[in-house]
C-alpha positions in Angstrom: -17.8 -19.2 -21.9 -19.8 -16.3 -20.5 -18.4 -12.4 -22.9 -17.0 -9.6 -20.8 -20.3 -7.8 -22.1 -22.4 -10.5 -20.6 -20.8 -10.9 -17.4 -20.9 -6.9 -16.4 -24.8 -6.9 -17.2 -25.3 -10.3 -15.0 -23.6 -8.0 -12.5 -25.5 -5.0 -12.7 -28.9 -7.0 -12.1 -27.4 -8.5 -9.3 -26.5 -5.4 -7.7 -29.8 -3.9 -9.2 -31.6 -6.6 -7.2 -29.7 -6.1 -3.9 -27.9 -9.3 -4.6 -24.4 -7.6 -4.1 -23.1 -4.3 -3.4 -20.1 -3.8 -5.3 -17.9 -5.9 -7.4 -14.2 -5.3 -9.4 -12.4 -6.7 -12.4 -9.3 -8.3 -12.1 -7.9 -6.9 -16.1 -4.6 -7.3 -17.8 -4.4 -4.1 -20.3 -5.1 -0.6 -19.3 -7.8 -0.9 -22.2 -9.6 -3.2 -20.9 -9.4 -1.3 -17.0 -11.0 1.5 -18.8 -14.3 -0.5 -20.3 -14.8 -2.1 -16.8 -14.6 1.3 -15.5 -16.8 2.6 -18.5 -19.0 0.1 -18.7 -18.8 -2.4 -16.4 -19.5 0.0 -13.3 -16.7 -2.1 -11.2 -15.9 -0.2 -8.3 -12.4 -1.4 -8.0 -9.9 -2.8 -10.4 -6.8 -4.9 -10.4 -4.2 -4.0 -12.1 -1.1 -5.6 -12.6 1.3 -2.3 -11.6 4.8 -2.6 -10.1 8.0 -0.7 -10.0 9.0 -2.8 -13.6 5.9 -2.2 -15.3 3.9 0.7 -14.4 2.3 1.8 -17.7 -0.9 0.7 -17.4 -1.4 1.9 -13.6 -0.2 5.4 -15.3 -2.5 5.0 -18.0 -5.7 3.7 -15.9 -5.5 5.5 -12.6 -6.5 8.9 -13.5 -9.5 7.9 -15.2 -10.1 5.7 -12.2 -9.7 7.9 -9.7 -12.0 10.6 -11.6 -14.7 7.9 -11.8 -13.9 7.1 -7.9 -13.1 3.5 -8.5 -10.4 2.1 -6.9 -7.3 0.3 -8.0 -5.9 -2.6 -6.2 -2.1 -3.2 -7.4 -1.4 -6.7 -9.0 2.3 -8.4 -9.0 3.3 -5.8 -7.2 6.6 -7.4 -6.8 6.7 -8.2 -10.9 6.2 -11.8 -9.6 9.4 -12.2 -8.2 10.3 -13.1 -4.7 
């Protein structure tokens, strides 16, 4: 199984290469949004934010937006119907 660590550095040469342009996370904790913004040079995120549980959107998208990374919403609907 392939580290967080590892798999934003496999990223970076691909994009250093031309392989890709851009790529995101998909991240559960606002702490870990942060070190794929910090480190991991994603240039969006997905977040799971929704009218239930919006700490870690709160948390995460001023540092995002300051970096200019974007933030897609995830379960927006708090998985419900």
């Amino acid at each position: 199984m392939i580290g967080q660590g590892e798999a934003f550095a496999t990223l970076a040469e691909l994009r250093a290469a031309g392989k890709i342009r851009h790529y995101g996370a998909s991240v559960y904790t606002a702490e870990k949004g942060r070190a794929a913004i910090d480190t991991g040079g994603a240039g969006v995120l997905m977040l799971p934010t929704n009218l239930i549980a919006q700490e870690q959107g709160a948390e995460v998208l001023p540092h995002a937006a300051a970096c200019g990374v974007g933030v897609q919403a995830r379960s927006p609907l708090a998985t419900g119907c």
